[in-house]
N, CA, C, O and CB atoms as a CASP TS submission, in Angstrom:
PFRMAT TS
TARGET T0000
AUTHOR 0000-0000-0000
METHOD Language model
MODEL 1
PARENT N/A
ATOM      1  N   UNK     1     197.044  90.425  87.878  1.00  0.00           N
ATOM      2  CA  UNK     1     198.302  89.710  87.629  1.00  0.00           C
ATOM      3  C   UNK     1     199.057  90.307  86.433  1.00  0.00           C
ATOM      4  O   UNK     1     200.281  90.242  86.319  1.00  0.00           O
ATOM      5  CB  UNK     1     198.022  88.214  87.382  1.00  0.00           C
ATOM      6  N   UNK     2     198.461  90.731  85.792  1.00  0.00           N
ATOM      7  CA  UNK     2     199.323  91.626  84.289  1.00  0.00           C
ATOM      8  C   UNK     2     199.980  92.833  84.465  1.00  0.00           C
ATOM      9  O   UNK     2     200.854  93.404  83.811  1.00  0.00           O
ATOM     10  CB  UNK     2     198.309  92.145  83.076  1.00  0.00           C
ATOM     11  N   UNK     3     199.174  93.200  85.834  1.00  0.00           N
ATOM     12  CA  UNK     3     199.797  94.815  86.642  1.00  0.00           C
ATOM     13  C   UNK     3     201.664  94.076  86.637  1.00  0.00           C
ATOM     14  O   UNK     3     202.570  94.677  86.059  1.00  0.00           O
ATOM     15  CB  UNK     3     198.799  95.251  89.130  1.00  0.00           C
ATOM     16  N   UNK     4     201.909  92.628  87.447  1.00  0.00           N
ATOM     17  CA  UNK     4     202.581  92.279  88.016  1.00  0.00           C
ATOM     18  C   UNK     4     203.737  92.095  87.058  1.00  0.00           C
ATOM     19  O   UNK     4     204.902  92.348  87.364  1.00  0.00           O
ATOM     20  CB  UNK     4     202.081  91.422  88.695  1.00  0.00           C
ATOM     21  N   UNK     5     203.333  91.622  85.839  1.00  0.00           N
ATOM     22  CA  UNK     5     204.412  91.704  84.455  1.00  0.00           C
ATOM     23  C   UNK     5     204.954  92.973  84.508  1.00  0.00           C
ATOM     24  O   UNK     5     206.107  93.139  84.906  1.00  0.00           O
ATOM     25  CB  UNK     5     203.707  91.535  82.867  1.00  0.00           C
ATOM     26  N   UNK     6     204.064  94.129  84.057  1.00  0.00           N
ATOM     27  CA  UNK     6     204.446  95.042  83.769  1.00  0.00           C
ATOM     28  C   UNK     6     205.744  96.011  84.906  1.00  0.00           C
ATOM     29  O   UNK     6     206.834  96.556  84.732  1.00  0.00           O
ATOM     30  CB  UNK     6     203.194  95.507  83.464  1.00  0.00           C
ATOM     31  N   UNK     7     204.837  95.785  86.007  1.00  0.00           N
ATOM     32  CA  UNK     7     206.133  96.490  87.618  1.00  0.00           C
ATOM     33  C   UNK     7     207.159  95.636  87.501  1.00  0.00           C
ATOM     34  O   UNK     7     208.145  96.213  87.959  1.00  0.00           O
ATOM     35  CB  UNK     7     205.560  96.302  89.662  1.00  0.00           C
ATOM     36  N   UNK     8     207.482  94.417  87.077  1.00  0.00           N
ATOM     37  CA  UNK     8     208.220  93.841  87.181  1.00  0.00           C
ATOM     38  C   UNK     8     209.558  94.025  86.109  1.00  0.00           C
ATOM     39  O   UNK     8     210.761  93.836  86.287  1.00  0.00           O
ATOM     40  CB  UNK     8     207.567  92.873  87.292  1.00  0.00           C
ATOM     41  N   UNK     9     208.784  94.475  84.936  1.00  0.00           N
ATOM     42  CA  UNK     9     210.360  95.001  83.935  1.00  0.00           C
ATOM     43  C   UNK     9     210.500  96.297  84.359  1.00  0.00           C
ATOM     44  O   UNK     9     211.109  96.996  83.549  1.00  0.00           O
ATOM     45  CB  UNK     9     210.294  95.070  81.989  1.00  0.00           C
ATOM     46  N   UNK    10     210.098  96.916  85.473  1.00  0.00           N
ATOM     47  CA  UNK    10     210.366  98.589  85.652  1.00  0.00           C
ATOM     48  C   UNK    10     211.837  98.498  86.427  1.00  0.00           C
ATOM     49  O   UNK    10     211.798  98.179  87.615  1.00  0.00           O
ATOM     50  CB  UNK    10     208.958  99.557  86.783  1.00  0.00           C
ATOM     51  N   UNK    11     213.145  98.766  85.811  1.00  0.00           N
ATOM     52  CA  UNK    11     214.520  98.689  86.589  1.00  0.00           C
ATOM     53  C   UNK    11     214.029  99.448  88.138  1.00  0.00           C
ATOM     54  O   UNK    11     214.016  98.619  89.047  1.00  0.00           O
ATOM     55  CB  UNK    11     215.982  99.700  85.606  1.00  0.00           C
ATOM     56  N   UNK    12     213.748 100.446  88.442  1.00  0.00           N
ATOM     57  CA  UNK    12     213.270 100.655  90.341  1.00  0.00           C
ATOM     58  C   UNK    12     212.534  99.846  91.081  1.00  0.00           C
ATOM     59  O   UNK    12     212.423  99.812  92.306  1.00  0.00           O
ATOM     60  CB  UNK    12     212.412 101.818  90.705  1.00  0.00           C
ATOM     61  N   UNK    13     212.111  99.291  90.384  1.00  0.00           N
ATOM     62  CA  UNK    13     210.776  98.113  91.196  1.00  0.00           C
ATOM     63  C   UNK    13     211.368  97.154  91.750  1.00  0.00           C
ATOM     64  O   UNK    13     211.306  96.863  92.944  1.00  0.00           O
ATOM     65  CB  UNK    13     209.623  97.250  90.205  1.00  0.00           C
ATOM     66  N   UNK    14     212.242  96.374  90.547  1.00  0.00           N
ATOM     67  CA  UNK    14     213.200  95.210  90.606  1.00  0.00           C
ATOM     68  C   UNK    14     213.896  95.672  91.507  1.00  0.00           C
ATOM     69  O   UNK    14     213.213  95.288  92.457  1.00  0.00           O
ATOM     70  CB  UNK    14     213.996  94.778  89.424  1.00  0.00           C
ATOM     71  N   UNK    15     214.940  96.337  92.071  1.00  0.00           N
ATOM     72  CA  UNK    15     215.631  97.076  93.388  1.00  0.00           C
ATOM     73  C   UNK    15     214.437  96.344  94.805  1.00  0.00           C
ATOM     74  O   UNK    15     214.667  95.573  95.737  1.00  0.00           O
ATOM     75  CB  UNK    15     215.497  99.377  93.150  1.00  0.00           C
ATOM     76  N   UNK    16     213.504  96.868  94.463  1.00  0.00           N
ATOM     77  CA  UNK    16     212.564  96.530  96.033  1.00  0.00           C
ATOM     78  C   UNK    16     212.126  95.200  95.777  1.00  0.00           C
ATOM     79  O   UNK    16     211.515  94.759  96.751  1.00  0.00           O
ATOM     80  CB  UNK    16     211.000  97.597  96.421  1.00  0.00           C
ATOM     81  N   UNK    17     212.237  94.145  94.533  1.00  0.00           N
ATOM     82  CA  UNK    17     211.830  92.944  94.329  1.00  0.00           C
ATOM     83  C   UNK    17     212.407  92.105  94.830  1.00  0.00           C
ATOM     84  O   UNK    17     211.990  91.327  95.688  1.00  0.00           O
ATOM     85  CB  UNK    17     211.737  92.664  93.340  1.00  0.00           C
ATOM     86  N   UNK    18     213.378  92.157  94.385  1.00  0.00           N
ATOM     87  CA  UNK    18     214.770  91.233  94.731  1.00  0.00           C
ATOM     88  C   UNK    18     215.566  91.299  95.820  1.00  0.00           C
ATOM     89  O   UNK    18     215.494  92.255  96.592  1.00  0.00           O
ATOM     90  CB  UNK    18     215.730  91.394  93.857  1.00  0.00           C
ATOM     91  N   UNK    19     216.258  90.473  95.966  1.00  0.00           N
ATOM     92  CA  UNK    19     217.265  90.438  97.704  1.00  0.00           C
ATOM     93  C   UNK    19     218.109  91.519  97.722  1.00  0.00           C
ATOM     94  O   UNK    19     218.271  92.236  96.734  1.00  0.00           O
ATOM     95  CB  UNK    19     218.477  88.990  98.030  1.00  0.00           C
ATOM     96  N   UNK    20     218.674  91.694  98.808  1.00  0.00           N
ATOM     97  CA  UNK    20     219.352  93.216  99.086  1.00  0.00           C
ATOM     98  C   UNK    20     220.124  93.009  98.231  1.00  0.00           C
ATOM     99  O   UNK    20     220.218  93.965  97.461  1.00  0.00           O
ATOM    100  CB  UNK    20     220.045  93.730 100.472  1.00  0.00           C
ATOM    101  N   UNK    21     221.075  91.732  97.870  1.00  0.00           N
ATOM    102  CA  UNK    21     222.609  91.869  97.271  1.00  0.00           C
ATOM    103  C   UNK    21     222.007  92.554  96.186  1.00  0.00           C
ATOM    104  O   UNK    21     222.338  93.733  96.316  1.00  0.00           O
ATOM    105  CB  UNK    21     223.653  90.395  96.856  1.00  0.00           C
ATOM    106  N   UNK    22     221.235  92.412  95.100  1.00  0.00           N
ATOM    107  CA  UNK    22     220.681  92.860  93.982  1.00  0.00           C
ATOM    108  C   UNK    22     220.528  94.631  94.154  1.00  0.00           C
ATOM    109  O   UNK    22     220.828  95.424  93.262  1.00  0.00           O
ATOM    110  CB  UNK    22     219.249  92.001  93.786  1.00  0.00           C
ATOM    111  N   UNK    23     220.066  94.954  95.326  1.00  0.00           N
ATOM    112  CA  UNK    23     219.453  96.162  95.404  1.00  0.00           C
ATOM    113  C   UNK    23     221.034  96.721  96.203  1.00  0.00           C
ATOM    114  O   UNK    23     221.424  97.873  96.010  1.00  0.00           O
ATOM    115  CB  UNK    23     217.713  96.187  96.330  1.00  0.00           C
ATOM    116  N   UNK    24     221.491  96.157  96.712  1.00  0.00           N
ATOM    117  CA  UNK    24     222.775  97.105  97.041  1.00  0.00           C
ATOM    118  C   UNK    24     223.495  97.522  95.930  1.00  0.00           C
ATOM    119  O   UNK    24     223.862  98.638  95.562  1.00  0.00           O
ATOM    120  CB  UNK    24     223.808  96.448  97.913  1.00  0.00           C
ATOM    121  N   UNK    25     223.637  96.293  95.421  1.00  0.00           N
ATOM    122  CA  UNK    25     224.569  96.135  93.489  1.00  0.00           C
ATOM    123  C   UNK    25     223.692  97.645  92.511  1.00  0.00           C
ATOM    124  O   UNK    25     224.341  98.188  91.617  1.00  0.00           O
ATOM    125  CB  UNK    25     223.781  93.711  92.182  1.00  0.00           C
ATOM    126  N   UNK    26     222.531  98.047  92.774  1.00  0.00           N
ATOM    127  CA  UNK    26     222.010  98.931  92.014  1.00  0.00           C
ATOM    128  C   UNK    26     221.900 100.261  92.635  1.00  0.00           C
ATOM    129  O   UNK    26     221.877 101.347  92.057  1.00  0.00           O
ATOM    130  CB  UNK    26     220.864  98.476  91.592  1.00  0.00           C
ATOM    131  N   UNK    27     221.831 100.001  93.989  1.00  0.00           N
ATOM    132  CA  UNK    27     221.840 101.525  94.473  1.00  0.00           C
ATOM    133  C   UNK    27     223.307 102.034  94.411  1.00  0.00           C
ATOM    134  O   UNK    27     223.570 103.184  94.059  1.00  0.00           O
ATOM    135  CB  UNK    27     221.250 101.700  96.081  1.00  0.00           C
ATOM    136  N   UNK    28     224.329 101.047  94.801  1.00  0.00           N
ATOM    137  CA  UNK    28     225.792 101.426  94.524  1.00  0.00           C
ATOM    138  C   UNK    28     226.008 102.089  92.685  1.00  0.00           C
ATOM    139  O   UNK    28     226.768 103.030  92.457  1.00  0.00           O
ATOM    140  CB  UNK    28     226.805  99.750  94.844  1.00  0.00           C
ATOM    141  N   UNK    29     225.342 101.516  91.766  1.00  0.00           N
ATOM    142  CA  UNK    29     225.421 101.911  90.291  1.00  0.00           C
ATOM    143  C   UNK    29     225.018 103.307  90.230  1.00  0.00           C
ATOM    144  O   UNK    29     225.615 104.128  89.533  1.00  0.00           O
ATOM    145  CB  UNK    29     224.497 101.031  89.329  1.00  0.00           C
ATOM    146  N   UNK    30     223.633 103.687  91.223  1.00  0.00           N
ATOM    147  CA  UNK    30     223.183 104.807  90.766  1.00  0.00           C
ATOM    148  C   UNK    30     224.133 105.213  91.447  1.00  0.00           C
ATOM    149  O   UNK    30     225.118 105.420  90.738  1.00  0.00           O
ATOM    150  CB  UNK    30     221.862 105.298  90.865  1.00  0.00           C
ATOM    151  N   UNK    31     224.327 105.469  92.728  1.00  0.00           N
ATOM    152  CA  UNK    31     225.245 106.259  93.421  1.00  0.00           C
ATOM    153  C   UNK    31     226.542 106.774  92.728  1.00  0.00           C
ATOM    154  O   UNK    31     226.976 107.771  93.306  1.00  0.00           O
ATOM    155  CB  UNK    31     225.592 105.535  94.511  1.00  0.00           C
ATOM    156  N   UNK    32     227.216 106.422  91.761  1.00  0.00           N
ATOM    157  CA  UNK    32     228.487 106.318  91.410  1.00  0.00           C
ATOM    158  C   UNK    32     227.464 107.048  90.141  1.00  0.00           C
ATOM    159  O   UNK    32     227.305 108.075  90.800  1.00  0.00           O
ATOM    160  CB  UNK    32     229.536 104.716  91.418  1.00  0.00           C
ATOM    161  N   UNK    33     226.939 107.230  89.309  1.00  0.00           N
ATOM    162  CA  UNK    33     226.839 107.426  88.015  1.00  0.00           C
ATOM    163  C   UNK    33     226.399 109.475  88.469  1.00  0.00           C
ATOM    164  O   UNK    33     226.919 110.505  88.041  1.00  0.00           O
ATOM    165  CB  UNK    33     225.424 106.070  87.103  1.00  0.00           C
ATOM    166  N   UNK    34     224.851 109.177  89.830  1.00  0.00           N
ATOM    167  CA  UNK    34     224.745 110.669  90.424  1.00  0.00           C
ATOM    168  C   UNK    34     225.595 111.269  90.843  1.00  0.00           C
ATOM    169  O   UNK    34     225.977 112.417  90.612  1.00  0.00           O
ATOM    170  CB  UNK    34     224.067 110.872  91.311  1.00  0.00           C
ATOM    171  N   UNK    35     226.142 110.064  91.872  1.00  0.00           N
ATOM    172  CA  UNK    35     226.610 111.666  93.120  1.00  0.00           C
ATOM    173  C   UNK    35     227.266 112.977  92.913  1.00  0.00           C
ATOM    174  O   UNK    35     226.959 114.003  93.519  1.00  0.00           O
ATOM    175  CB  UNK    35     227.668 111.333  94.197  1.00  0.00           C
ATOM    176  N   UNK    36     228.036 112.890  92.165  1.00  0.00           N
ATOM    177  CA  UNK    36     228.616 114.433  91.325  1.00  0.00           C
ATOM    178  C   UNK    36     226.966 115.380  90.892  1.00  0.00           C
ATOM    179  O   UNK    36     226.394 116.392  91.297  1.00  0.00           O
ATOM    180  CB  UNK    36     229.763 113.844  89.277  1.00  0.00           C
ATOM    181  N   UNK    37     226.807 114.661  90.195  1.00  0.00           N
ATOM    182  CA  UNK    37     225.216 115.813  90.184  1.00  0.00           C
ATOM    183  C   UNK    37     224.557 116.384  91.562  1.00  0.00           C
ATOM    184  O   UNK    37     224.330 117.442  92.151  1.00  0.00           O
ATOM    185  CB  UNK    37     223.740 114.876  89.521  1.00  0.00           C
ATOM    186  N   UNK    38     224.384 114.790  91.696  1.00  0.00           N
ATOM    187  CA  UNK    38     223.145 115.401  93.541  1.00  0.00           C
ATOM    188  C   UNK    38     224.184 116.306  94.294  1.00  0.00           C
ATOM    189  O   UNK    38     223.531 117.322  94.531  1.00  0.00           O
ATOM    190  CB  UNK    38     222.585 113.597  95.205  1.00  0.00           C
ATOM    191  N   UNK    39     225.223 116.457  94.709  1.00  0.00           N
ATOM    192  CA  UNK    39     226.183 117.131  95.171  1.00  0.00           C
ATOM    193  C   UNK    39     226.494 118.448  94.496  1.00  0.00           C
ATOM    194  O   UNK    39     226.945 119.326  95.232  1.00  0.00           O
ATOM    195  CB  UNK    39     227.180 116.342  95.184  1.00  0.00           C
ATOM    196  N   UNK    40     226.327 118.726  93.220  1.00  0.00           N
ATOM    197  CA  UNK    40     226.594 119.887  92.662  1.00  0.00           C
ATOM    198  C   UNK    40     224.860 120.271  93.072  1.00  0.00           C
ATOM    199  O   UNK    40     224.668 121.475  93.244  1.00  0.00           O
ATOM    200  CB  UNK    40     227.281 119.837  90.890  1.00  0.00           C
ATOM    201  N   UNK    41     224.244 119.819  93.153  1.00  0.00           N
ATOM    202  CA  UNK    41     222.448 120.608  93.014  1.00  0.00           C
ATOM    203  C   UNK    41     222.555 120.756  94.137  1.00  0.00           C
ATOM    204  O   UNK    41     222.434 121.969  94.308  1.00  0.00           O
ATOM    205  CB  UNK    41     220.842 119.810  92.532  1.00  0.00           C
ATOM    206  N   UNK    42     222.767 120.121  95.385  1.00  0.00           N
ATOM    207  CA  UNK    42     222.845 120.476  96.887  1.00  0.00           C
ATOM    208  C   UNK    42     223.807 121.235  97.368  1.00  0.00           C
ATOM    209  O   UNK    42     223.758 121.699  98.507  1.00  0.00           O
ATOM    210  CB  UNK    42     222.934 119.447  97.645  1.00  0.00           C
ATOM    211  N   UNK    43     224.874 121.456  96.468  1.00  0.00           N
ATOM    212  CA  UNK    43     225.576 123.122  96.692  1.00  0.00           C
ATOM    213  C   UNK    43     224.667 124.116  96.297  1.00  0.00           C
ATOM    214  O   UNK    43     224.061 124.915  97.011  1.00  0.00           O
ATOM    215  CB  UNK    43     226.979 123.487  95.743  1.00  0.00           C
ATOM    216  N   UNK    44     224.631 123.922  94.599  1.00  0.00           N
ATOM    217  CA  UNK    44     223.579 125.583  94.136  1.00  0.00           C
ATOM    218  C   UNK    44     222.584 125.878  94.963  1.00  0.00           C
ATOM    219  O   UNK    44     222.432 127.006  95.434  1.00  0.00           O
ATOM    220  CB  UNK    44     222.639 125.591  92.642  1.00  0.00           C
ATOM    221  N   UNK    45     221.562 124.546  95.292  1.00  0.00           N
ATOM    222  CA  UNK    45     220.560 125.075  96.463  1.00  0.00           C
ATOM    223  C   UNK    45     220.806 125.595  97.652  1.00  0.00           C
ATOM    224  O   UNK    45     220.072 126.395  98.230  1.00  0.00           O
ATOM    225  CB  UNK    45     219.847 124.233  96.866  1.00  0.00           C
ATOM    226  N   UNK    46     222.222 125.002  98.200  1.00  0.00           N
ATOM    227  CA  UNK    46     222.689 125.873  99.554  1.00  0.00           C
ATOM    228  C   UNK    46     222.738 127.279  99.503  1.00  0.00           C
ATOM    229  O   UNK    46     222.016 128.100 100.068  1.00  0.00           O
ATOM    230  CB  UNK    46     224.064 125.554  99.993  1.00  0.00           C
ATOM    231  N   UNK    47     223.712 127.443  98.730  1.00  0.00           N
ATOM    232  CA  UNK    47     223.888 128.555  98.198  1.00  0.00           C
ATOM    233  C   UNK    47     223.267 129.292  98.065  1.00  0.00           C
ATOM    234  O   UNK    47     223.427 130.312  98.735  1.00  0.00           O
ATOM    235  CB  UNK    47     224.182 128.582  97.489  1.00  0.00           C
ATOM    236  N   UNK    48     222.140 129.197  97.071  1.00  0.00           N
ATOM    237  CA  UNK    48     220.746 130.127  96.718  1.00  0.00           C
ATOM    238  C   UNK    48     219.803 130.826  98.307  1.00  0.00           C
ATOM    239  O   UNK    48     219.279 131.911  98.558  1.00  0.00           O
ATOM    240  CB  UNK    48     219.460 128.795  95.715  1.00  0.00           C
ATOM    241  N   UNK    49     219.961 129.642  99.010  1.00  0.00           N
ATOM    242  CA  UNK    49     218.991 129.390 100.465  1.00  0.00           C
ATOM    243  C   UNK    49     220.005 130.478 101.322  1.00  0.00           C
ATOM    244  O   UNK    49     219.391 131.532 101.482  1.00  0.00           O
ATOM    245  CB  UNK    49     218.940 127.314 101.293  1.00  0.00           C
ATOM    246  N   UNK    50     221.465 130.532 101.956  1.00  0.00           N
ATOM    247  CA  UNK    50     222.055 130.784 102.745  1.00  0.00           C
ATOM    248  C   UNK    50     223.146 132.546 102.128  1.00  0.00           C
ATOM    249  O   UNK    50     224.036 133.199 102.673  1.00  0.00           O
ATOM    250  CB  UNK    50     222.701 129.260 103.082  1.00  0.00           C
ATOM    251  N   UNK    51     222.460 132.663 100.877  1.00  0.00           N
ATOM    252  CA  UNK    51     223.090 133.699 100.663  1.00  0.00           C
ATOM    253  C   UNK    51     222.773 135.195 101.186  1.00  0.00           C
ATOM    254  O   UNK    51     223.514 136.128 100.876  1.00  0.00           O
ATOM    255  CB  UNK    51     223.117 133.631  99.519  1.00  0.00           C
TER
END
């Protein structure tokens, strides 16, 4: 049960804890803060792969 404290303050865990509205509300946060990154790394890797 102390495992259960601890997973529970982990911000990714809470996403799969809680009801979707919660976990949509956070995957939309990350989405908006990455996607310029993940999108620039999934060009350079294209790139690197298809040259």
């Amino acid at each position: 049960m102390s495992d259960r404290s601890e997973i529970s303050s982990s911000p990714t865990v809470l996403d799969y804890v809680y009801p979707a509205d919660h976990q949509q509300r956070a995957v939309l946060k990350i989405k908006n803060e990455s996607d310029l990154r993940l999108a620039l790394k999934i060009k350079t890797t294209n790139n690197s792969c298809f040259k």
